[in-house]
C-alpha positions as CSV (number, residue, x, y, z in Angstrom):
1,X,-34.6,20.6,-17.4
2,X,-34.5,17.4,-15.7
3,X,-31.3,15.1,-16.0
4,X,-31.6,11.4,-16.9
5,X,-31.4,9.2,-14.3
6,X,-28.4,6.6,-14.4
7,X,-28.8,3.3,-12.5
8,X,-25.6,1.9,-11.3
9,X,-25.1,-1.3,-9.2
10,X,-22.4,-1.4,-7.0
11,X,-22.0,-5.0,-6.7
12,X,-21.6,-5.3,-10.6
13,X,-18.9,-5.3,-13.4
14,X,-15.9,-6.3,-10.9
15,X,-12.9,-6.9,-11.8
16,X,-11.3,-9.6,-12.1
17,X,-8.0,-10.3,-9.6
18,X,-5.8,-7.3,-9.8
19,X,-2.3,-6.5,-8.7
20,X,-4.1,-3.5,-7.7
21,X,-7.6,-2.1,-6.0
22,X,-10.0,-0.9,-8.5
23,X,-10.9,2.8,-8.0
24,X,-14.0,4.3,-9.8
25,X,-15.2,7.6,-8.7
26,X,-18.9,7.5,-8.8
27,X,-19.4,11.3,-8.2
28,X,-17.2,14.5,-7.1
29,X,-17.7,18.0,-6.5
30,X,-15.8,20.2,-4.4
31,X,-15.7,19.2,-1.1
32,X,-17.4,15.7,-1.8
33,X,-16.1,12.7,-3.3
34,X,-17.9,8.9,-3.5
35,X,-15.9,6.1,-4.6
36,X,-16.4,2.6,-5.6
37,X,-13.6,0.5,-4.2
38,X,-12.9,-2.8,-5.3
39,X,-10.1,-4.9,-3.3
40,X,-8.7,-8.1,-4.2
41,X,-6.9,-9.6,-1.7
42,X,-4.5,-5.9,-1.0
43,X,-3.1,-4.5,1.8
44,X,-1.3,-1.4,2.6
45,X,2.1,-1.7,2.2
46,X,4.3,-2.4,5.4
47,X,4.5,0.8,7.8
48,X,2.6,2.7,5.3
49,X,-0.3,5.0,6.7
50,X,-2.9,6.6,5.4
51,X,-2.9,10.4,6.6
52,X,-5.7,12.1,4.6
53,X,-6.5,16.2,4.5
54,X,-10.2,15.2,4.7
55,X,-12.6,12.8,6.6
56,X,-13.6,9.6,5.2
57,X,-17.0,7.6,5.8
58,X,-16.3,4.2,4.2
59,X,-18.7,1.0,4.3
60,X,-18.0,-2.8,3.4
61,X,-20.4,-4.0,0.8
62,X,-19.3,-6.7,0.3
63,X,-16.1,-9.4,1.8
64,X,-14.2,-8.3,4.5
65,X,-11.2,-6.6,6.1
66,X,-9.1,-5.3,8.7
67,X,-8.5,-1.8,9.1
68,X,-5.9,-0.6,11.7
69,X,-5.8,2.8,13.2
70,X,-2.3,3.9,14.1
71,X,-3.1,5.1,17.7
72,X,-5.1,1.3,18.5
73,X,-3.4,-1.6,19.2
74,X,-5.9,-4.0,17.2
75,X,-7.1,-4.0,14.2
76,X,-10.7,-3.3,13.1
77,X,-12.6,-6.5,11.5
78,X,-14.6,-5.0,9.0
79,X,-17.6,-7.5,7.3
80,X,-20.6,-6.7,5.2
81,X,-23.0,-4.2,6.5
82,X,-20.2,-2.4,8.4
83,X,-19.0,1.5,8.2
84,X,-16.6,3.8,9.9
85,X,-16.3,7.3,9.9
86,X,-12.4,8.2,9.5
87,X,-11.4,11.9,11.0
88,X,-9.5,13.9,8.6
89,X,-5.4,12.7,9.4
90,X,-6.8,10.1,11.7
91,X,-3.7,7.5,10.2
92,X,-4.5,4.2,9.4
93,X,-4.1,1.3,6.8
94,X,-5.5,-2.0,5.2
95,X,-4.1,-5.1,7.4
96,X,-5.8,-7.2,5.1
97,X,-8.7,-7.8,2.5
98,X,-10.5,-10.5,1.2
99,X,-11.0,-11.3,-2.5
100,X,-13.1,-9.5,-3.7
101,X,-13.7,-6.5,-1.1
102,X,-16.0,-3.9,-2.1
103,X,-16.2,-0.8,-0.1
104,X,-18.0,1.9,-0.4
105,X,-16.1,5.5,0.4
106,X,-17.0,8.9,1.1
107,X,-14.6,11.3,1.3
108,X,-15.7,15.0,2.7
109,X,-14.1,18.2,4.2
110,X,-12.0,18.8,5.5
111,X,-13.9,21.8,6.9
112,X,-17.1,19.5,7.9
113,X,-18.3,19.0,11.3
114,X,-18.2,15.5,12.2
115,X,-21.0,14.1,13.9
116,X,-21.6,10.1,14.6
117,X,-24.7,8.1,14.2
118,X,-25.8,6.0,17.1
């Protein structure tokens, strides 16, 4: 039996300013999660990394950002049309988005091989 098909738009129903990013977890099963990420203007708190048991392959939609790895001295400046593949415990954190930011996430593994597009 075939399942109904669901249309979704990514760039649709945002929220309005929050204190906090907007989360919505547009599919999981194990060993797979995609995410819908909406930031308004956050930023990981100070000397707070990210340190994640599983790789992440996360794209800007829409805005912009800066993403800082803890073993680069610069940030990354993330705009529209970007993506970055994040190794599992690869620390890093939000320097800064803009209002609104929507990313797109991918969170897989942590057991996958990681291979890069280009």
């Amino acid at each position: 039996m075939k399942s109904p098909t669901t249309v979704i738009n990514l760039l649709a129903d945002l929220p309005a300013d929050s204190p906090e990013e907007v989360v919505s977890v547009l599919l999981a099963v194990p060993g797979l999660r995609v995410e819908r990420i909406v930031s308004t203007g956050q930023a990981s708190p100070p000397g707070f990394y990210y340190d994640q048991p599983q790789a992440e392959w996360v794209a800007v939609l829409a805005g912009s950002a800066d993403l800082r790895f803890a073993d680069e001295t610069e940030p990354q400046h993330l705009v529209a049309g970007d993506a970055v593949l994040i190794a599992a415990h690869r620390r890093h954190r939000v320097d800064r988005t803009e209002s609104p930011t929507i990313w797109l996430a991918i969170h897989f593994g942590p057991d996958g091989e990681l291979v890069e597009a280009g």
